[in-house]
N, C-alpha and C positions, 0 to 999 in steps of 0.2 A: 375539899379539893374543888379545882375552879371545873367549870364545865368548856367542852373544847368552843364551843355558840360565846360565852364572856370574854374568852383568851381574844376572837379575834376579834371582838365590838370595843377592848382595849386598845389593839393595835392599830384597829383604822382611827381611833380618838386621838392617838400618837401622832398616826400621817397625817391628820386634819390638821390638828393643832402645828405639827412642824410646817406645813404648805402654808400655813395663815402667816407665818411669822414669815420663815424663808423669802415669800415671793415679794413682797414691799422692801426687803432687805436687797436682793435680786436685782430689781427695777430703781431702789436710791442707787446703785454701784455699777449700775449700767449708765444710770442718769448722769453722774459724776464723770466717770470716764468718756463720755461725750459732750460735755460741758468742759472739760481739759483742755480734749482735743480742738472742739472748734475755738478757743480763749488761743490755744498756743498756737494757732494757724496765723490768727492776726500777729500786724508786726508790733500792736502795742502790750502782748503779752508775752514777746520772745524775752527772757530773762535780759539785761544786760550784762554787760561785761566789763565789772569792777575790777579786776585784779587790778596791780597797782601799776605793773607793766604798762596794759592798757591808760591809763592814766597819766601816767607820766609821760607816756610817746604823745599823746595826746595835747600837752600842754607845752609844747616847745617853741615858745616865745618869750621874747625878753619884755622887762618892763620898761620903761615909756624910760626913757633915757640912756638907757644900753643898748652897745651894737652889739656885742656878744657875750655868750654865756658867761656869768660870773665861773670863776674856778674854787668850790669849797674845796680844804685840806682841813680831815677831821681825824687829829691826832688822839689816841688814847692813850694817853700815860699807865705803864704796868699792865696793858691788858695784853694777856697771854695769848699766842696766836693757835694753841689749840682751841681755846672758844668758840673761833671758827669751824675749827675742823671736827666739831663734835657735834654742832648745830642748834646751841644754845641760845645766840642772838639774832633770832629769825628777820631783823628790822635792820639788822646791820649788814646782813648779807642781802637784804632787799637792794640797800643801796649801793654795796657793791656791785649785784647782777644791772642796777641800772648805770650803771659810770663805771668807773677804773678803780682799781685797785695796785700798791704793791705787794705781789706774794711776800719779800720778805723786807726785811731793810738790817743795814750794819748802822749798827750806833756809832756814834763819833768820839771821841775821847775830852773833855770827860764827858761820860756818860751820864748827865743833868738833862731836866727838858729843855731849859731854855735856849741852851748851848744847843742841844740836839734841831727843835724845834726852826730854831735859824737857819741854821745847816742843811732844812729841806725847807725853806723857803729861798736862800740866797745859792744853794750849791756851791756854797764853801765849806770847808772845817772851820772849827773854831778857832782855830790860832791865825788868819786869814780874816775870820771877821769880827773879832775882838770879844765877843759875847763867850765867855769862858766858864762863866756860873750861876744859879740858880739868882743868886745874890753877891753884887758887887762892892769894892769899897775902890777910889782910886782918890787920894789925896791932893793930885792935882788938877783934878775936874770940878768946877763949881767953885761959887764962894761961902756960901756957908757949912758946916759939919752936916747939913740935911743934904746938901747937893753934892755931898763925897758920896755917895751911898746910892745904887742904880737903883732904881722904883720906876712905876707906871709914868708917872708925876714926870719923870725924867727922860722917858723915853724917845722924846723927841730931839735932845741933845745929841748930833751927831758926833761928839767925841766919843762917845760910849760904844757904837756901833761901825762897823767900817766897812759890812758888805751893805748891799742895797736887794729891795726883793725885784 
């Protein structure tokens, strides 16, 4: 059995040894938190402010030959408008939040992109501005069997198209 004179020559070896350790611990975390504080007083340690908002309000000038903002229309073929509303495309509703949006849109008949696609550039349907399908054939446009056939290639042919953007 201990004697009660060793019980407490143990426990002050405790408090010694815990004061040794503690007080340096104490004084680095005192240290730190005043070292913070005077960094985050000045103005070159106030965090900035990246969000993307900031950023983009930030940069509203055009490039050296434009008077005014270009107008991007960035169409998604097939993409389901719950995507949106579940909040799966965090990059796409960034740029919603910074520009315009349509909440919904009525597809045009027929329901192809390209057809559609025209339709919200020119704000005609497609029987108004000739663009009816994904892929064309018209017999009496062009002179070779390559120039019956609507393509890239082609696209500058105003027989093919009949609204204007």
């Amino acid at each position: 059995m201990m004697s009660a004179t060793r019980i407490k020559m143990s426990w002050r070896k405790i408090a010694l040894y815990s004061a040794a350790i503690a007080t340096p611990l104490v004084l680095l975390i005192a240290l730190i938190i005043v070292a913070t504080k005077k960094c985050c007083t000045e103005r070159d340690c106030q965090p900035e402010d990246n969000s993307w908002q900031t950023q983009i309000n930030s940069r509203k000038q055009c490039a050296k030959g434009w008077q005014s903002f270009p107008v991007v229309i960035i169409s998604l073929d097939g993409f389901r408008a719950d995507y949106l509303k579940n909040n799966i495309t965090p990059t796409i509703e960034q740029l919603i939040q910074a520009g315009s949006h349509a909440p919904y849109m009525y597809s045009s008949y027929p329901t192809k992109t390209f057809p559609n696609h025209y339709s919200i550039v020119t704000g005609l349907y497609p029987e108004a501005h000739g663009i009816i399908d994904n892929r064309m054939y018209d017999p009496e446009v062009g002179i070779t069997e390559e120039d019956h056939r609507f393509t890239m290639a082609h696209s500058e042919n105003t027989k093919w198209w009949l609204g204007e953007p």
